[in-house]
PyMOL commands that place a pseudoatom at each C-alpha (Angstrom):
pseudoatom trace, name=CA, resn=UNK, resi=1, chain=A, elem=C, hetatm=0, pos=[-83.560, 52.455, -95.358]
pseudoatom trace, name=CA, resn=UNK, resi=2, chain=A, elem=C, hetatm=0, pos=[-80.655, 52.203, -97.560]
pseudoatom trace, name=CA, resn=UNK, resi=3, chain=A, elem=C, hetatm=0, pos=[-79.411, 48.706, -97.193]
pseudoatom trace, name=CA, resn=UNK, resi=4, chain=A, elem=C, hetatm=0, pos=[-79.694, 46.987, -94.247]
pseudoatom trace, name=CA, resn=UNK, resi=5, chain=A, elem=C, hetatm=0, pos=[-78.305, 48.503, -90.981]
pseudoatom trace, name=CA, resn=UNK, resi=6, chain=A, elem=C, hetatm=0, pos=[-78.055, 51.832, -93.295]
pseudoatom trace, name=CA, resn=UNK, resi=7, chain=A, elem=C, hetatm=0, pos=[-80.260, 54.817, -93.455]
pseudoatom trace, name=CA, resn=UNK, resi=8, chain=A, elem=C, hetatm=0, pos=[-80.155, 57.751, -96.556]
pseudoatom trace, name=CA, resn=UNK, resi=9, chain=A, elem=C, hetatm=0, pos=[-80.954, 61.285, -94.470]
pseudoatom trace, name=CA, resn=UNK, resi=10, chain=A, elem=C, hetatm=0, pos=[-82.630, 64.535, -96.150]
pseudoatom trace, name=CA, resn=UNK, resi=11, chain=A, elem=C, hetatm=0, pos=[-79.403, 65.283, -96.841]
pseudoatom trace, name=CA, resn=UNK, resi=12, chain=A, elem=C, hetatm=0, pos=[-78.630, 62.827, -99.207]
pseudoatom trace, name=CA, resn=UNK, resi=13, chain=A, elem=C, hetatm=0, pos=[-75.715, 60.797, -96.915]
pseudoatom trace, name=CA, resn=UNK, resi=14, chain=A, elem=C, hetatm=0, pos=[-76.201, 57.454, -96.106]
pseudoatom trace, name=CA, resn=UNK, resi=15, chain=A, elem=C, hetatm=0, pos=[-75.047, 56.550, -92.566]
pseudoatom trace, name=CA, resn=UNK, resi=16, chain=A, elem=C, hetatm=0, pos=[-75.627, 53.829, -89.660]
pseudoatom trace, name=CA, resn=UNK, resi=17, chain=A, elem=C, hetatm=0, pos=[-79.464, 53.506, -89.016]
pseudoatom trace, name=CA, resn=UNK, resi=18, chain=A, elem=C, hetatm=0, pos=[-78.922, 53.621, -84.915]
pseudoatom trace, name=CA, resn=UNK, resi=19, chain=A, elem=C, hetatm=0, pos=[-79.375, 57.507, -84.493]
pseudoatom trace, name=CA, resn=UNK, resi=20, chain=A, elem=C, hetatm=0, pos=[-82.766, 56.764, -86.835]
pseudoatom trace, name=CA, resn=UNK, resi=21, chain=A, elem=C, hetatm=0, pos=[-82.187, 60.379, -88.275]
pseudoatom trace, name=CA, resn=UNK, resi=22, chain=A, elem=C, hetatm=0, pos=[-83.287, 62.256, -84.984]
pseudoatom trace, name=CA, resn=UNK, resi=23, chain=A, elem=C, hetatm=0, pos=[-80.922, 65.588, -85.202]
pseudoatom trace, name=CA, resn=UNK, resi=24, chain=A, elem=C, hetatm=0, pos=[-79.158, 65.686, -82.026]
pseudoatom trace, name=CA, resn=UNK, resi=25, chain=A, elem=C, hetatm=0, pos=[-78.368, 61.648, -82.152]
pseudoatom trace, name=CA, resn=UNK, resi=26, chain=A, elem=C, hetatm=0, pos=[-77.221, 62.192, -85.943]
pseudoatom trace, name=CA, resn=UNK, resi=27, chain=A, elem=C, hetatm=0, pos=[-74.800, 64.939, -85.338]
pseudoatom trace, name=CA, resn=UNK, resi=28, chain=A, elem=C, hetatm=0, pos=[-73.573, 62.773, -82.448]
pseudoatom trace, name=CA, resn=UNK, resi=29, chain=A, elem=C, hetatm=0, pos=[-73.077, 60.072, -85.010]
pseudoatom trace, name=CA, resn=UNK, resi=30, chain=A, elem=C, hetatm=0, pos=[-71.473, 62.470, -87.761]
pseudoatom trace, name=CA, resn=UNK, resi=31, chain=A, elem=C, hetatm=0, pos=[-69.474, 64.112, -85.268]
pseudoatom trace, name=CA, resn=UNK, resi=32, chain=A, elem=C, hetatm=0, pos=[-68.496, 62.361, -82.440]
pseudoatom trace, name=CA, resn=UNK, resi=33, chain=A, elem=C, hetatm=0, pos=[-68.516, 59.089, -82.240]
pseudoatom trace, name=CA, resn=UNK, resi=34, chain=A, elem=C, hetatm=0, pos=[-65.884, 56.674, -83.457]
pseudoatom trace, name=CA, resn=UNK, resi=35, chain=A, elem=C, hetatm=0, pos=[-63.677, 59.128, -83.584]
pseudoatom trace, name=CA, resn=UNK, resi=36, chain=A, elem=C, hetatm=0, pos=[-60.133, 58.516, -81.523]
pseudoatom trace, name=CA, resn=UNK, resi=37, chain=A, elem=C, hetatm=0, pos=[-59.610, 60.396, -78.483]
pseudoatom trace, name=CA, resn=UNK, resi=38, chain=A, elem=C, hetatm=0, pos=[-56.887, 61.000, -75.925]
pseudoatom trace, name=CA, resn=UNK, resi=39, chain=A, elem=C, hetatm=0, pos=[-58.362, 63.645, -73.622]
pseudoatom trace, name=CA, resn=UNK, resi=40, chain=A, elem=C, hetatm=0, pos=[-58.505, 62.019, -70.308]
pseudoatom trace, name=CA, resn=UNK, resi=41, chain=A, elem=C, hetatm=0, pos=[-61.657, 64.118, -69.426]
pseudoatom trace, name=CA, resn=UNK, resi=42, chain=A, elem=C, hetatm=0, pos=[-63.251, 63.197, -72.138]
pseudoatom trace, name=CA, resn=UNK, resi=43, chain=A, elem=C, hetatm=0, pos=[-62.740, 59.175, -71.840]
pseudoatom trace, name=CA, resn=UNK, resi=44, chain=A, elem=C, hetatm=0, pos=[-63.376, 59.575, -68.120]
pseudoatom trace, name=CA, resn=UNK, resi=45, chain=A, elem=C, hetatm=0, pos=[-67.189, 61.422, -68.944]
pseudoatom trace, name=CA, resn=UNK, resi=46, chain=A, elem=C, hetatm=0, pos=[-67.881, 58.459, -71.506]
pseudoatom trace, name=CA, resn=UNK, resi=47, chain=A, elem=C, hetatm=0, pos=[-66.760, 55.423, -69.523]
pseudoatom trace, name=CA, resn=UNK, resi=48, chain=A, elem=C, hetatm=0, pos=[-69.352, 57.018, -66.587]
pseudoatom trace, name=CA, resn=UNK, resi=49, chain=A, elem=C, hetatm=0, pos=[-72.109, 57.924, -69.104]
pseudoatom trace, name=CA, resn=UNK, resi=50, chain=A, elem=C, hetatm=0, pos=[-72.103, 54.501, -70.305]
pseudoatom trace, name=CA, resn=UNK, resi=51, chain=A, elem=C, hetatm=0, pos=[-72.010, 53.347, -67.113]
pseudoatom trace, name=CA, resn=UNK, resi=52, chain=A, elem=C, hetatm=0, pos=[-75.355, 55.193, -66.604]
pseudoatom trace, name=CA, resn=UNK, resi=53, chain=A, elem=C, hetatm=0, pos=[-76.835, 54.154, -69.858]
pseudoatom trace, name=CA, resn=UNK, resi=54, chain=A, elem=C, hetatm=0, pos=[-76.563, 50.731, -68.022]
pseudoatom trace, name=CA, resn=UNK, resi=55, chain=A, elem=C, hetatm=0, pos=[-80.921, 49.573, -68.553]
pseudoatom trace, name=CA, resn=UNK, resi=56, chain=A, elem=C, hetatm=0, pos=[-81.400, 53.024, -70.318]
pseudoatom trace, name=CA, resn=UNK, resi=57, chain=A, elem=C, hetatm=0, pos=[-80.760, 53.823, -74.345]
pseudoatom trace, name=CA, resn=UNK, resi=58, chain=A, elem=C, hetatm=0, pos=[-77.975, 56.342, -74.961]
pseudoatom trace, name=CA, resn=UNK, resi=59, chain=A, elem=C, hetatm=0, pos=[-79.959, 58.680, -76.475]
pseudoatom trace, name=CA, resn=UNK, resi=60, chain=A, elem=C, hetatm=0, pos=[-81.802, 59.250, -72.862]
pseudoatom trace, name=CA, resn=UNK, resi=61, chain=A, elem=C, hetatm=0, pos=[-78.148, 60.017, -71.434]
pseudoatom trace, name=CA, resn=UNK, resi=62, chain=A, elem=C, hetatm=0, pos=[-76.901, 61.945, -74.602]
pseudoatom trace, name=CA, resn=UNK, resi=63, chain=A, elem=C, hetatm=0, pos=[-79.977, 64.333, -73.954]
pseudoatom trace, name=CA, resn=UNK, resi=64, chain=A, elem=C, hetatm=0, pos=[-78.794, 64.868, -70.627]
pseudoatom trace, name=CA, resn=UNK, resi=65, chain=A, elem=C, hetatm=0, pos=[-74.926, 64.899, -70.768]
pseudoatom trace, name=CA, resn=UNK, resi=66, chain=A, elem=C, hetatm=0, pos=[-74.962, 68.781, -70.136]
pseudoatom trace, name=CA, resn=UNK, resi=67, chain=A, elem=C, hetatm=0, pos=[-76.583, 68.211, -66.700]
pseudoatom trace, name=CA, resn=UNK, resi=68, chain=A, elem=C, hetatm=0, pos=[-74.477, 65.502, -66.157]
pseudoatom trace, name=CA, resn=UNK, resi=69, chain=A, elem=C, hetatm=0, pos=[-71.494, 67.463, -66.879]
pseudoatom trace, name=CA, resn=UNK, resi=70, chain=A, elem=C, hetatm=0, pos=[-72.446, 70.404, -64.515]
pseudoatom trace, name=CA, resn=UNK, resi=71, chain=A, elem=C, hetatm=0, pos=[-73.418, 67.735, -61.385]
pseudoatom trace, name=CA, resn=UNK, resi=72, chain=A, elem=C, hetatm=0, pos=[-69.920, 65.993, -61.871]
pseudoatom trace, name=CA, resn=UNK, resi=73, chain=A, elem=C, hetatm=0, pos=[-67.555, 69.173, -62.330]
pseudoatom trace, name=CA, resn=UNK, resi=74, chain=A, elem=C, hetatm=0, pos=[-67.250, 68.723, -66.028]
pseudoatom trace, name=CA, resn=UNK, resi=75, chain=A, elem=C, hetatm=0, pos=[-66.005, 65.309, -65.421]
pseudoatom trace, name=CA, resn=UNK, resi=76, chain=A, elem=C, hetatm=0, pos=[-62.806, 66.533, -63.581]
pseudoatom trace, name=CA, resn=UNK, resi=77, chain=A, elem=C, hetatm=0, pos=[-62.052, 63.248, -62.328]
pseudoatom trace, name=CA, resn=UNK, resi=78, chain=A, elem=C, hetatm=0, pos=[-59.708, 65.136, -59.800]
pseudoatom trace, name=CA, resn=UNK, resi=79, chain=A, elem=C, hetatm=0, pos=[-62.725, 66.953, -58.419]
pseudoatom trace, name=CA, resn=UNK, resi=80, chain=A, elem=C, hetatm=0, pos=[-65.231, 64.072, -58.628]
pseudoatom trace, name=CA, resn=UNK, resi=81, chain=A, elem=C, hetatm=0, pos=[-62.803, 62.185, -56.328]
pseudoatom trace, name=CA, resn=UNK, resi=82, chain=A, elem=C, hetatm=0, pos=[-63.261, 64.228, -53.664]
pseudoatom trace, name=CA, resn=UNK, resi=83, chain=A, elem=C, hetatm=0, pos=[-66.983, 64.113, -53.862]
pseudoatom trace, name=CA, resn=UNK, resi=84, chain=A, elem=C, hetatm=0, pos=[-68.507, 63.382, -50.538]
pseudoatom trace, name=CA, resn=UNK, resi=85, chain=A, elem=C, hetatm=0, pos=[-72.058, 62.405, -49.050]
pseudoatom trace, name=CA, resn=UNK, resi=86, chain=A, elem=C, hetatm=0, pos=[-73.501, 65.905, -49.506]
pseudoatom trace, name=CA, resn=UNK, resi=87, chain=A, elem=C, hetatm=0, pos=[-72.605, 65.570, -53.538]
pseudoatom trace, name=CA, resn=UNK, resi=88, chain=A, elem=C, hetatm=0, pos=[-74.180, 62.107, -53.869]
pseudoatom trace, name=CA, resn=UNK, resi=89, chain=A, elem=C, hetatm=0, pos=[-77.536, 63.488, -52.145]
pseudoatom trace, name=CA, resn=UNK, resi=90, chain=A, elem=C, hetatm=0, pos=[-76.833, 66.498, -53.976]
pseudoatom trace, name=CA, resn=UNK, resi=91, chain=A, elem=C, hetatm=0, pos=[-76.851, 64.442, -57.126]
pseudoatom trace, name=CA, resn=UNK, resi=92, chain=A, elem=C, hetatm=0, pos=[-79.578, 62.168, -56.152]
pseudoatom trace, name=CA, resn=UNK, resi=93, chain=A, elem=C, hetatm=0, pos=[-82.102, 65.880, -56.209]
pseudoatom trace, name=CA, resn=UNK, resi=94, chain=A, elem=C, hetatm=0, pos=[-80.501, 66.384, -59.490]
pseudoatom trace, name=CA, resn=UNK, resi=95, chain=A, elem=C, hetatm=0, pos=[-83.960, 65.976, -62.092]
pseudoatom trace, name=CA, resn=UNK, resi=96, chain=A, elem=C, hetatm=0, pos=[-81.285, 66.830, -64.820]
pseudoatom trace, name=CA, resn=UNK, resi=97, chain=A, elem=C, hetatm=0, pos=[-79.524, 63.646, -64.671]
pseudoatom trace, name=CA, resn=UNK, resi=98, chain=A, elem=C, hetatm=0, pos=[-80.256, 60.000, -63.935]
pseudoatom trace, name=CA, resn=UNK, resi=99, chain=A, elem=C, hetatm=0, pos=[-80.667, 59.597, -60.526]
pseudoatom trace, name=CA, resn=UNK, resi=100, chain=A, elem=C, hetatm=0, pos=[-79.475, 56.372, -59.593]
pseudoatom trace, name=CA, resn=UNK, resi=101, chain=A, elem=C, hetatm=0, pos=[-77.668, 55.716, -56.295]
pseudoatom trace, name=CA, resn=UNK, resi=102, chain=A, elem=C, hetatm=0, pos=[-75.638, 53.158, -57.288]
pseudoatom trace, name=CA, resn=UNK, resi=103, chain=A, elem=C, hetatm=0, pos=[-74.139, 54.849, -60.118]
pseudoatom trace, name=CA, resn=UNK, resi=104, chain=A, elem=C, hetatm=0, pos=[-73.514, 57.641, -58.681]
pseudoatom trace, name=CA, resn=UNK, resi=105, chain=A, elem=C, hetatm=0, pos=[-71.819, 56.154, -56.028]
pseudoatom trace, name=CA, resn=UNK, resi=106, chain=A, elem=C, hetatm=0, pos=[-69.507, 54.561, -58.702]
pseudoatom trace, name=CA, resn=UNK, resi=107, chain=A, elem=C, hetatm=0, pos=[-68.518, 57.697, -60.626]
pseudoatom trace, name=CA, resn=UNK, resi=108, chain=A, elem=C, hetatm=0, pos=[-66.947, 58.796, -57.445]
pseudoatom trace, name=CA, resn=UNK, resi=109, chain=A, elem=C, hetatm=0, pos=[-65.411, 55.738, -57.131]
pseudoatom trace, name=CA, resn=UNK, resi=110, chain=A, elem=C, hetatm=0, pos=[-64.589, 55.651, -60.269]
pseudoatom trace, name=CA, resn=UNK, resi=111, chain=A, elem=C, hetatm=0, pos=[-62.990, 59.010, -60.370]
pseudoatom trace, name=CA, resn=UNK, resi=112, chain=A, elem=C, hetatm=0, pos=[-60.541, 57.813, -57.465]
pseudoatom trace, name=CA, resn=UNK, resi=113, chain=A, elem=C, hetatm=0, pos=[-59.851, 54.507, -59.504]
pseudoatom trace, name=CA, resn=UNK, resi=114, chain=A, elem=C, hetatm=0, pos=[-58.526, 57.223, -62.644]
pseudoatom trace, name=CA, resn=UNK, resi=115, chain=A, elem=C, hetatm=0, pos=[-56.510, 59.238, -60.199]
pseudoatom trace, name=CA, resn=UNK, resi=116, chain=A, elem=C, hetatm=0, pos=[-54.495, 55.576, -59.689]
pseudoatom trace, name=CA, resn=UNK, resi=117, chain=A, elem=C, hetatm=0, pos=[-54.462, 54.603, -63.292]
pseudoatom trace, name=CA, resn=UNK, resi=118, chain=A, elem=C, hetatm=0, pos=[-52.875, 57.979, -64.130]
pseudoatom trace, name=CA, resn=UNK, resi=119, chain=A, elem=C, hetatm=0, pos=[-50.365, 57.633, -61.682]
pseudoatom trace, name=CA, resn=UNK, resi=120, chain=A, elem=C, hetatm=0, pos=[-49.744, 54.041, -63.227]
pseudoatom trace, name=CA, resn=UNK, resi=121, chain=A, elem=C, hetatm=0, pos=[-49.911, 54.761, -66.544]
pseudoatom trace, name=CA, resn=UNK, resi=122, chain=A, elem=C, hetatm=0, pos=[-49.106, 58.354, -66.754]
pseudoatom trace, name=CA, resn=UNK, resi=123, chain=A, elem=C, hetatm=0, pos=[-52.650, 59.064, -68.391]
pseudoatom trace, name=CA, resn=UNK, resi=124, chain=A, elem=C, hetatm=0, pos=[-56.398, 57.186, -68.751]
pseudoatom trace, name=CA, resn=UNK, resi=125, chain=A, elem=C, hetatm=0, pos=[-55.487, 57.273, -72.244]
pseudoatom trace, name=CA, resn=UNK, resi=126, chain=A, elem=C, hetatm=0, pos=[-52.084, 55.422, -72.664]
pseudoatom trace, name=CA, resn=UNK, resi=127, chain=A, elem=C, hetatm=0, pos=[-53.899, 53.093, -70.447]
pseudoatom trace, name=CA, resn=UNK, resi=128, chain=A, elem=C, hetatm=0, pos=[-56.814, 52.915, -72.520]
pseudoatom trace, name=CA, resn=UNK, resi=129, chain=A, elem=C, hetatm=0, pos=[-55.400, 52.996, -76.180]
pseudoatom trace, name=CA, resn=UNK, resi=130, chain=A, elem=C, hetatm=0, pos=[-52.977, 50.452, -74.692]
pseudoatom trace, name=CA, resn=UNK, resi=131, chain=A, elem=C, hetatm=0, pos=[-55.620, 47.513, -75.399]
pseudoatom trace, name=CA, resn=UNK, resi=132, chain=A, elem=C, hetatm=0, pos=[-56.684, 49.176, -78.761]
pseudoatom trace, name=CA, resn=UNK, resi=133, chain=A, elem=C, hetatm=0, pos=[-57.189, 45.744, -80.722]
pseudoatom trace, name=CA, resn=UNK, resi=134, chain=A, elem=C, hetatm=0, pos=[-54.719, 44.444, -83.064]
pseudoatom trace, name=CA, resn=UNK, resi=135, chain=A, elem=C, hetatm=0, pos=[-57.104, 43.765, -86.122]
pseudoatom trace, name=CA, resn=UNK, resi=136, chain=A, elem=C, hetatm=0, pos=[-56.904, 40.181, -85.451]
pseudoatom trace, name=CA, resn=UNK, resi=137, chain=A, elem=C, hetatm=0, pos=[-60.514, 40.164, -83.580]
pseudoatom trace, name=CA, resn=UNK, resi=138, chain=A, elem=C, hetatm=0, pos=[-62.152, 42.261, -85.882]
pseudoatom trace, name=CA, resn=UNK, resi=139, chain=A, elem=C, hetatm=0, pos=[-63.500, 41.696, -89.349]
pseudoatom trace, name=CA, resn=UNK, resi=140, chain=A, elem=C, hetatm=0, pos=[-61.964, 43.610, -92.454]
pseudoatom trace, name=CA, resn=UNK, resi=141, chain=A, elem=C, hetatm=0, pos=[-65.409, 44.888, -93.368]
pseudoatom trace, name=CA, resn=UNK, resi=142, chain=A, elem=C, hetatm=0, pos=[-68.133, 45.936, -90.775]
pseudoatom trace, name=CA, resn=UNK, resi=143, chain=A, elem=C, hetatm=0, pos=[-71.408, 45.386, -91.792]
pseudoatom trace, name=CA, resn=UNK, resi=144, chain=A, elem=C, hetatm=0, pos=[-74.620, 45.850, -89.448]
pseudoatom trace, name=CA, resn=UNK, resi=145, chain=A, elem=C, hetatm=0, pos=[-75.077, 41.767, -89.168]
pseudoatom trace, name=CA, resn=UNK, resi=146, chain=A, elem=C, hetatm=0, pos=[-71.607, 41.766, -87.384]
pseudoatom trace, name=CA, resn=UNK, resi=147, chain=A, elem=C, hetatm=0, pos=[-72.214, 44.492, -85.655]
pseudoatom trace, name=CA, resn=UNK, resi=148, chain=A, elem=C, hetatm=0, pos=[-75.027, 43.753, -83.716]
pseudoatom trace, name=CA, resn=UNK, resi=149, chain=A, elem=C, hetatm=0, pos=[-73.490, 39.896, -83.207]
pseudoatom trace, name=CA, resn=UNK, resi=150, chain=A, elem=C, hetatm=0, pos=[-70.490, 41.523, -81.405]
pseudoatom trace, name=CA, resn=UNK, resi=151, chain=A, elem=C, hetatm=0, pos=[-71.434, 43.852, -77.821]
pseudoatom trace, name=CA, resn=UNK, resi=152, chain=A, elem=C, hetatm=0, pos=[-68.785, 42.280, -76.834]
pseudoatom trace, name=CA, resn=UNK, resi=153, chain=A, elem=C, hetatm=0, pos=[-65.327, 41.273, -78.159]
pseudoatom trace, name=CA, resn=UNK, resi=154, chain=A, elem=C, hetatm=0, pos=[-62.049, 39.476, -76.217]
pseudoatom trace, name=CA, resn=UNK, resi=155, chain=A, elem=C, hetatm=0, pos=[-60.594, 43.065, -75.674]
pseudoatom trace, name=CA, resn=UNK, resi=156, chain=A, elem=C, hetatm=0, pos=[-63.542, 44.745, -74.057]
pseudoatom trace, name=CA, resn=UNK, resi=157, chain=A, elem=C, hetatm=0, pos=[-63.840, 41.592, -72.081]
pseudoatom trace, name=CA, resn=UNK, resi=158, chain=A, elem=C, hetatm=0, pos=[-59.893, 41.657, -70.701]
pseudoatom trace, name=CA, resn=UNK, resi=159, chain=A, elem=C, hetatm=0, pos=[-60.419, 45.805, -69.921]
pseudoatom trace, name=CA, resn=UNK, resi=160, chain=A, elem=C, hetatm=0, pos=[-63.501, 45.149, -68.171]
pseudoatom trace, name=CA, resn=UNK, resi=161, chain=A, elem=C, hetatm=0, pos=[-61.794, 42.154, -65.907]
pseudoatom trace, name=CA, resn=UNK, resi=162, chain=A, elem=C, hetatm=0, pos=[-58.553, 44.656, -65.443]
pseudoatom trace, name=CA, resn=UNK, resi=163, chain=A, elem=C, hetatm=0, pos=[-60.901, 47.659, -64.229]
pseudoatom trace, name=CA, resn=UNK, resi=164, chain=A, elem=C, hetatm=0, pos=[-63.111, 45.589, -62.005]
pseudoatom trace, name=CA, resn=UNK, resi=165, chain=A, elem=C, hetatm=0, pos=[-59.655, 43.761, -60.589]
pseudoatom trace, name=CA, resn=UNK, resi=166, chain=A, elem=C, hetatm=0, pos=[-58.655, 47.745, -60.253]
pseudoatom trace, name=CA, resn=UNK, resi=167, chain=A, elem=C, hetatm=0, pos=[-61.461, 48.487, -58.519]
pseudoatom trace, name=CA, resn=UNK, resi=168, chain=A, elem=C, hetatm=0, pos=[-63.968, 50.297, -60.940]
pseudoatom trace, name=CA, resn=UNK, resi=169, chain=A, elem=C, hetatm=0, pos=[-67.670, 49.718, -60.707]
pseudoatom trace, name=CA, resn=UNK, resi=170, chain=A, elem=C, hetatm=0, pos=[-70.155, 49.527, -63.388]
pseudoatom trace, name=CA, resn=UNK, resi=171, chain=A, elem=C, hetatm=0, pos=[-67.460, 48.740, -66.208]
pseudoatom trace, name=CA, resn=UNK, resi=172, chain=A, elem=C, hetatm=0, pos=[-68.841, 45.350, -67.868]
pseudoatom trace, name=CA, resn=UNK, resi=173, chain=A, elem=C, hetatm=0, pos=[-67.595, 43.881, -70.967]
pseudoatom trace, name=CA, resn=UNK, resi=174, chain=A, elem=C, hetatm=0, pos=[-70.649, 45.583, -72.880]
pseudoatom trace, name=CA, resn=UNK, resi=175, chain=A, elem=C, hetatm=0, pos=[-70.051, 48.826, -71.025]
pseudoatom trace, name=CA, resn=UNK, resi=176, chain=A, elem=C, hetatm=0, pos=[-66.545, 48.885, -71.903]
pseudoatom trace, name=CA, resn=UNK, resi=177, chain=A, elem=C, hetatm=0, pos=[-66.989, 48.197, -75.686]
pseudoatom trace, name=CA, resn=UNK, resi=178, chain=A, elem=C, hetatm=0, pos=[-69.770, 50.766, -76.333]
pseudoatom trace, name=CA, resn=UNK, resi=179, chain=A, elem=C, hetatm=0, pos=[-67.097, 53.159, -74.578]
pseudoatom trace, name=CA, resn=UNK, resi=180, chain=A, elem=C, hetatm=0, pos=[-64.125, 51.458, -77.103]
pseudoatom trace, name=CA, resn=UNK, resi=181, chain=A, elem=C, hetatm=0, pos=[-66.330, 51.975, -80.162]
pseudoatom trace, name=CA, resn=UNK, resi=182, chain=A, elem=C, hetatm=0, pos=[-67.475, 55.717, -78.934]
pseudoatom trace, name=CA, resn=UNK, resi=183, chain=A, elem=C, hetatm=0, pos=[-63.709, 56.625, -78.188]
pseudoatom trace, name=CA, resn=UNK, resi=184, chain=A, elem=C, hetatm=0, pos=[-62.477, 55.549, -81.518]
pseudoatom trace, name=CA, resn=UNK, resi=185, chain=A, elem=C, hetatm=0, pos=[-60.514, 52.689, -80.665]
pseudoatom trace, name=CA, resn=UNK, resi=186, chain=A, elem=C, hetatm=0, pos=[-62.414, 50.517, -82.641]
pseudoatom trace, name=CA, resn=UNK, resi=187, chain=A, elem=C, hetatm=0, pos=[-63.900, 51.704, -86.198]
pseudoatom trace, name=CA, resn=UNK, resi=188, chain=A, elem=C, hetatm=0, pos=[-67.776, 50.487, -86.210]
pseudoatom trace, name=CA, resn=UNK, resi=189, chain=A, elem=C, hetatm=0, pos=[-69.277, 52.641, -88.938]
pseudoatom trace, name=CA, resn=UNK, resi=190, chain=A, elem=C, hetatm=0, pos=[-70.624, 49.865, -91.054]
pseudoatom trace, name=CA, resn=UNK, resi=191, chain=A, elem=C, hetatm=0, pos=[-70.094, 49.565, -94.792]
pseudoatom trace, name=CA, resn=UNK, resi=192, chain=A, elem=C, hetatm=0, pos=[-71.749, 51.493, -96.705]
pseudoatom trace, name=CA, resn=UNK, resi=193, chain=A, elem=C, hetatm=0, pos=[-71.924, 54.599, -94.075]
pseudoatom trace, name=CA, resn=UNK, resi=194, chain=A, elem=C, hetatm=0, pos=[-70.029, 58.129, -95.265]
pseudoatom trace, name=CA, resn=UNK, resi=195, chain=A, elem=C, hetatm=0, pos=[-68.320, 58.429, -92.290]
pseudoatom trace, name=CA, resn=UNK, resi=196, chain=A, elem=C, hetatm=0, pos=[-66.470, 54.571, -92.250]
pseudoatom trace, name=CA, resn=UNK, resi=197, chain=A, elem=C, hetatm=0, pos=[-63.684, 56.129, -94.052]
pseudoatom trace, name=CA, resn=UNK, resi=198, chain=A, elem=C, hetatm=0, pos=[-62.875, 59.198, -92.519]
pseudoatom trace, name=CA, resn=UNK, resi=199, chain=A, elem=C, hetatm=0, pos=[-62.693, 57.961, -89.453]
pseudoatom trace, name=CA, resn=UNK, resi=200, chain=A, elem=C, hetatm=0, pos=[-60.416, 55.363, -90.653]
pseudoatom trace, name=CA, resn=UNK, resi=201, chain=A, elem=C, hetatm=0, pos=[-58.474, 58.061, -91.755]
pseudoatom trace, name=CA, resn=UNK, resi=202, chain=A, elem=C, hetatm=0, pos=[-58.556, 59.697, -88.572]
pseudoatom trace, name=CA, resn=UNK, resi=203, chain=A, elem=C, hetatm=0, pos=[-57.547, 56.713, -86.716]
pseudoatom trace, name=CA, resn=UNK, resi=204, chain=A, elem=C, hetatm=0, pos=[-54.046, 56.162, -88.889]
pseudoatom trace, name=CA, resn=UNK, resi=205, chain=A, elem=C, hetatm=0, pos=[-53.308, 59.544, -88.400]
pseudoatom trace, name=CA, resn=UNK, resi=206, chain=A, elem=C, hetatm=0, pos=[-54.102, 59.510, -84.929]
pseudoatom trace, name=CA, resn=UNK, resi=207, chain=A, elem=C, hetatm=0, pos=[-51.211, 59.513, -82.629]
pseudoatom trace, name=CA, resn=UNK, resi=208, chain=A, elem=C, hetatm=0, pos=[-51.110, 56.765, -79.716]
pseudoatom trace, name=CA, resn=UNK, resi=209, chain=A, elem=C, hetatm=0, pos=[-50.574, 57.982, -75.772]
pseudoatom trace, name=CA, resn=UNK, resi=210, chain=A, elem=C, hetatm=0, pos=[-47.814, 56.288, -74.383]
pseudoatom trace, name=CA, resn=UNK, resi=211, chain=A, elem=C, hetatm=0, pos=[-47.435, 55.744, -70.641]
for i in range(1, 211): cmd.bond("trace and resi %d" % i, "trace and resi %d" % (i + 1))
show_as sticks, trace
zoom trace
């Protein structure tokens, strides 16, 4: 361990301890996470895997997101919509993915609840990058003691009382800021990590959806 919250891999970079050097969690971390996206798909597939992480670690559902990707059509939320009783049965004999009822149950209603926030907003993501956080809530410099103080801020608490007014299932505030930290519309790569400050640069190059 580096410094606290901080871990030094074979390769000589220094990043966030939480993927604890395991290869497929550490290119997750190098690659994917934090950075911004727009692709509805894409925000659609994370909101419902962290839905399912819900009691699980993410590293369970990263392991399967390729079987969870071929049950729900990619994460088409078009084609997820029309999902019926014969995909949730066919999901529930599914040993590729989690196989939890409830959750399920609430991708498909979830999938519904996007097709009406497109139609709103003209896309999940100008919806979504509409409650990107100002600054104001979050400190100039993360470090690991403020990161694991925060699962939840004021924004991921107002998206998570908007979606669950809107209908959506499974979207606490937790939920909803694990998804706002994996989409990139918050930077938590603490100090000290090599990949805080590319994906800073990422995010003020990074162009905002409009509705």
């Amino acid at each position: 361990m580096a410094e606290k919250g901080l871990i030094t891999g074979d390769d000589g970079l220094t990043r966030c301890a939480w993927h604890s050097n395991l290869e497929d969690y550490r290119r997750y971390h190098d690659e994917e996470w934090g950075r911004p996206v727009a692709d509805d798909r894409r925000l659609f597939e994370k909101i419902c895997l962290e839905g399912f992480q819900s009691g699980l670690s993410w590293l369970t559902i990263l392991r399967k997101r390729e079987a969870f990707r071929a049950a729900f059509a990619g994460f088409d939320f078009d084609k997820v919509a029309e999902f019926g009783e014969e995909d949730i049965e066919r999901c529930l004999a599914d040993p590729g993915i989690v196989r939890h009822r409830g959750k399920i149950v609430s991708t498909i209603n979830n999938a519904r609840r996007a097709r009406e926030l497109r139609d709103e907003f003209a896309s999940l993501a100008a919806y979504f990058w509409s409650h990107e956080p100002d600054g104001s809530e979050r400190p100039k410099v993360m470090d690991y003691d403020t990161l694991i103080a925060n699962p939840t801020t004021a924004t991921s608490a107002r998206i998570s009382k908007d979606l669950k007014k809107r209908g959506w299932t499974f979207v606490g505030p937790t939920t909803v800021y694990a998804f706002m930290q994996a989409m990139g519309l918050v930077n938590d790569h603490i100090e000290g990590c090599f990949c805080r400050a590319s994906v800073e640069e990422m995010r003020r190059q990074f162009a905002r959806p409009r509705a």
